[in-house]
C-alpha positions in Angstrom: 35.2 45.3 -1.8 33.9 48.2 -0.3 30.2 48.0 -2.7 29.4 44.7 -1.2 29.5 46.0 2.0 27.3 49.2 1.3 24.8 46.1 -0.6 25.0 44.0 2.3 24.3 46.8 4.8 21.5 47.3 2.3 20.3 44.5 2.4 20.1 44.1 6.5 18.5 46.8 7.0 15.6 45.8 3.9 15.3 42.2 6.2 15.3 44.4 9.6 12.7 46.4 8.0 10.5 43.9 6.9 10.7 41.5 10.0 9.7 45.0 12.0 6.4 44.9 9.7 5.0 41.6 9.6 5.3 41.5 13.8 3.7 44.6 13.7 0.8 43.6 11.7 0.4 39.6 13.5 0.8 41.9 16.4 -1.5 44.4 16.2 -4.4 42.2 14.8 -4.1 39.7 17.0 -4.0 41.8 20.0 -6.9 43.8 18.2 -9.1 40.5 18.8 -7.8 40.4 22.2 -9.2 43.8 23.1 -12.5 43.3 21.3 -12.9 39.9 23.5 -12.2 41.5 26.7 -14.3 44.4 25.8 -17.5 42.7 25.2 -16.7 40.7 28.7 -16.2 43.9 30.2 -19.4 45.8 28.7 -21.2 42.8 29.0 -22.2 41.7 25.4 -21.8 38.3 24.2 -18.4 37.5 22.9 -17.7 39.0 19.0 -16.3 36.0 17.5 -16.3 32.4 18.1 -13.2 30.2 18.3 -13.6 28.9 14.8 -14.1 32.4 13.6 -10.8 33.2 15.3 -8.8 30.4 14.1 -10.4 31.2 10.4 -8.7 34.5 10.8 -5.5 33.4 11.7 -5.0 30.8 9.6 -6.3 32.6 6.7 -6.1 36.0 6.6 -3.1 36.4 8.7 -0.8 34.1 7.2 -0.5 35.4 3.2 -0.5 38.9 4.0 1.9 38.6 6.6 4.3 36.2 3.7 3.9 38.6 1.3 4.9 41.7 3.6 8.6 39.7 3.6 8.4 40.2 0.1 7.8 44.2 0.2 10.5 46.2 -2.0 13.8 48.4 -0.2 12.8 52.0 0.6 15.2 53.9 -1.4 15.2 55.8 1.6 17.2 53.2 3.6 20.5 53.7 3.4 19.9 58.0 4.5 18.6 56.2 7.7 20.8 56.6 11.0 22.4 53.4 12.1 20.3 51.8 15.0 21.2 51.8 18.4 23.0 48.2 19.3 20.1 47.9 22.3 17.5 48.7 20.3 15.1 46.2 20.0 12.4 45.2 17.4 9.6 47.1 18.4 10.1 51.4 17.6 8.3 54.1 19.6 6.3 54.5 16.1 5.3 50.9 15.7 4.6 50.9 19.7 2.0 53.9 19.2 0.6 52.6 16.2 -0.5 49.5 17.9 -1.7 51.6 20.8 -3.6 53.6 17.8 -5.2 50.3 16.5 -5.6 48.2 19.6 -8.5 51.3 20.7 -10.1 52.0 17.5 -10.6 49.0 15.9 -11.5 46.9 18.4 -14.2 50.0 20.0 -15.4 50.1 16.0 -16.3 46.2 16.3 -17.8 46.5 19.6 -20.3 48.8 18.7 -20.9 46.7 15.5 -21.7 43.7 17.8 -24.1 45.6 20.2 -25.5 47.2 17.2 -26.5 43.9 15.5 -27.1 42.0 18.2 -29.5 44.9 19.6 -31.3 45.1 16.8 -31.9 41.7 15.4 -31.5 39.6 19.1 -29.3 37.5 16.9 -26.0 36.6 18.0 -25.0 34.4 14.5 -25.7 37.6 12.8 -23.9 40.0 15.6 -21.1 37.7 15.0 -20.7 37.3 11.3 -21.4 40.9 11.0 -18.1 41.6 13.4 -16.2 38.8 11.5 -16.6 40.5 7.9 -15.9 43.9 9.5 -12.6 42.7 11.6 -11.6 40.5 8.2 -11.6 43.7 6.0 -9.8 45.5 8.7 -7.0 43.2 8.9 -6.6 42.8 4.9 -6.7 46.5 4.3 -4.6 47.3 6.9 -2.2 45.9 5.7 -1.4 48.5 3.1 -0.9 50.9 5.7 1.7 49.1 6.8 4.2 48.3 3.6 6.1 51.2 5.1 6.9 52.6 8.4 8.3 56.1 7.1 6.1 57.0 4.0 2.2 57.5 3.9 -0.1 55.2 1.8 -0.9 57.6 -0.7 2.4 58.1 -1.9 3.1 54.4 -2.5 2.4 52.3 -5.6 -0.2 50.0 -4.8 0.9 47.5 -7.1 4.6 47.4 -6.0 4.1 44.3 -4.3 2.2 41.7 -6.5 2.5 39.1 -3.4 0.9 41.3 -1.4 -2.2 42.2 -3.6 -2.7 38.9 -4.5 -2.6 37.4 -1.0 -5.5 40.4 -0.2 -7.6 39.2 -2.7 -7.1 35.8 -2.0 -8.3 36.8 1.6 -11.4 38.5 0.3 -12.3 35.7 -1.7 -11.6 33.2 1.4 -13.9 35.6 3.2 -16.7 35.3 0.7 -16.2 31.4 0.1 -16.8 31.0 4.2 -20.0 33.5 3.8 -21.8 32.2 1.2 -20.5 28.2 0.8 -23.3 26.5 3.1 -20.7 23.9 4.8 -18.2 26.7 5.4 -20.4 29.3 6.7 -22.2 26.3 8.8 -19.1 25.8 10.4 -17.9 29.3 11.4 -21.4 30.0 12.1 -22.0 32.9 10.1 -25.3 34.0 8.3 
């Protein structure tokens, strides 16, 4: 039947789709605290983040978002697309600039945070949780910007994708429960 294999066609390209966005966004914010490391080495500030902060944001606010991306709606766009080259591999000329995009402004944005804090107050816990809240929020709001490689933010519903709102919010609230619980934040070292 010649509808199943228009669906099915539909279908692998909704998967193809949604696997390119979830290695884009693990990709481009861990490689975001990649670049923030090495530029504090390089410029000579103490290092952003500390290895329980990175794991933290990993583990937490990497992994829902990055579930609930799978769960993102078909374009209805997705069938007008040209086929894709047999060779072609996961990673587009788009997603490879917007990485390129991300990897220079977010990380230089948390960089001057850190030697902005750490300047002013001469204290690194602080300098730190204040690059930790910023870099959070970053990577959970990015992730809107994402839902769609082809069509801007402001022309999507918000709401499409309940898994996806609901995995933001529970990274805001993880973000507030390691700020403000004293065994939590003693751990990550926050203030």
């Amino acid at each position: 039947n010649f509808s199943t294999i228009v669906a099915a066609i539909e279908e692998g390209r909704s998967i193809f789709a949604n696997s390119r966005k979830v290695i884009l966004y693990l990709f481009s914010s861990s490689v975001i605290e990649v670049a923030a490391i090495i530029g504090s080495i390089f410029l000579g500030l103490p290092l952003p983040l500390t290895a329980a902060q990175i794991l933290w944001i990993n583990l937490i606010h990497d992994i829902m978002p990055s579930l609930a991306l799978t769960f993102e709606p078909k374009d209805p766009n997705l069938l007008r697309e040209k086929p894709r080259r047999v060779e072609a591999g996961l990673m587009s000329g788009q997603m490879r600039s917007t990485i390129i995009m991300l990897n220079t402004i977010v990380p230089a944005v948390l960089l001057f945070t850190l030697w902005f804090f750490y300047r002013r107050s001469a204290d690194l816990p602080l300098a730190q949780s204040a690059v930790f809240a910023l870099l959070t929020l970053c990577v959970l709001f990015g992730v809107f910007s994402l839902r769609s490689l082809t069509t801007p933010i402001w022309k999507m519903n918000p709401f499409s994708n309940p898994y996806l709102f609901g995995s933001v919010l529970f990274g805001i609230t993880a973000l507030l429960s390691a700020r403000y619980l004293p065994p939590l934040s003693r751990f990550l070292g926050l203030r």
